[in-house]
N, C-alpha and C positions, 0 to 999 in steps of 0.2 A: 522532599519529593524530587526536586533536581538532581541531587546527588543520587538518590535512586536511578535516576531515568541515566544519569550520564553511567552509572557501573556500571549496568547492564543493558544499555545500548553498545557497546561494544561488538557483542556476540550478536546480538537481532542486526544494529544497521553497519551495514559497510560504509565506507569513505562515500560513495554515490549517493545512499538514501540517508537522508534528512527530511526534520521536522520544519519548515521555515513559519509554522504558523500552528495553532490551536488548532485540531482535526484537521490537519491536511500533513500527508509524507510525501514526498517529490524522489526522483529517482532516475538519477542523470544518468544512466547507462541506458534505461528503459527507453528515456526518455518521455514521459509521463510524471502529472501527479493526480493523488487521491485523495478522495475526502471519506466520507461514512455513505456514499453514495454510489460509489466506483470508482474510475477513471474520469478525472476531469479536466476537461477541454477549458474551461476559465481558469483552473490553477494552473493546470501545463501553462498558460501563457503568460499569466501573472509572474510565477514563479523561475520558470525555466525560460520562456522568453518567444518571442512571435515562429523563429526558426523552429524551435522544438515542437509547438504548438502547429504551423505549418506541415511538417513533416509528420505528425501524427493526424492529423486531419487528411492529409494523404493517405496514410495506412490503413485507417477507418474507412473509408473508400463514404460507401454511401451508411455503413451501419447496421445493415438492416439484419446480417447475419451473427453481429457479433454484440457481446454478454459484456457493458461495460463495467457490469458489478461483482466479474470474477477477475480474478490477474495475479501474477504474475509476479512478482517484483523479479531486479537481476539479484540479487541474494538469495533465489528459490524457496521464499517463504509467498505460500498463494494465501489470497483473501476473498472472502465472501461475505459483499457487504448484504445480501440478505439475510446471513444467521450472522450479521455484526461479529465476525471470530476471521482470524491468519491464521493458519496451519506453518508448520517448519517445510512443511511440501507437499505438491498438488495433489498428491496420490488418496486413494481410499485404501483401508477404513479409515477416518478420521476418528480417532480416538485418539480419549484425552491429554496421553501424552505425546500428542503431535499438536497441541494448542502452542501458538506462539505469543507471549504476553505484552512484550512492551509494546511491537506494533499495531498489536488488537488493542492497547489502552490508548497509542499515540493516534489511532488512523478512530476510532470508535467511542473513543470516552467514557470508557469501563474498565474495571477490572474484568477477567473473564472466570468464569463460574468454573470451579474445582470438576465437573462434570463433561 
């Protein structure tokens, strides 16, 4: 299963996003990480560190406008951790083959459904 994840993690993660833990990818350019929840302010700091963690707690301002369960990564692959799936890009339709795989297994702990 490793050697899966490392072949083709090449093409899903860049040099920035990494896995440092079981359902969470971090994303040093973003400067953010995620779990199967959203954007998380405990792993940005665990992970990435009080700076990153700070400076995104800034950007958030107060929250009240912003979706932390849709995003972004800087490799233009977006996620929605309510349908649990990464797309290769934020755009609609999201059809099938705009499913991105290894991030939706590494960020979700699934394979994702041929559909």
């Amino acid at each position: 299963m490793i050697d899966l994840l490392i072949g083709m993690s090449a093409s899903a993660l860049a040099a920035d996003i990494y896995s440092p833990a079981s359902g969470v990818v971090c994303d040093k350019k973003a400067g953010y990480c995620v779990d199967d929840e959203g954007i998380s302010m405990g792993g940005t700091s665990k992970y990435l560190g009080e700076q990153a963690y700070n400076k995104l707690d800034k950007t958030l301002g107060n929250g009240t406008d912003i979706n932390l369960g849709e995003y972004t990564l800087s490799n233009g692959v977006h996620c929605d951790s309510e349908a649990k799936q990464c797309y290769k890009d934020r755009f609609y339709p999201r059809t099938p083959d705009k499913k991105e795989k290894t991030l939706t297994q590494q960020i979700f702990g699934k394979a994702p459904k041929g559909k």
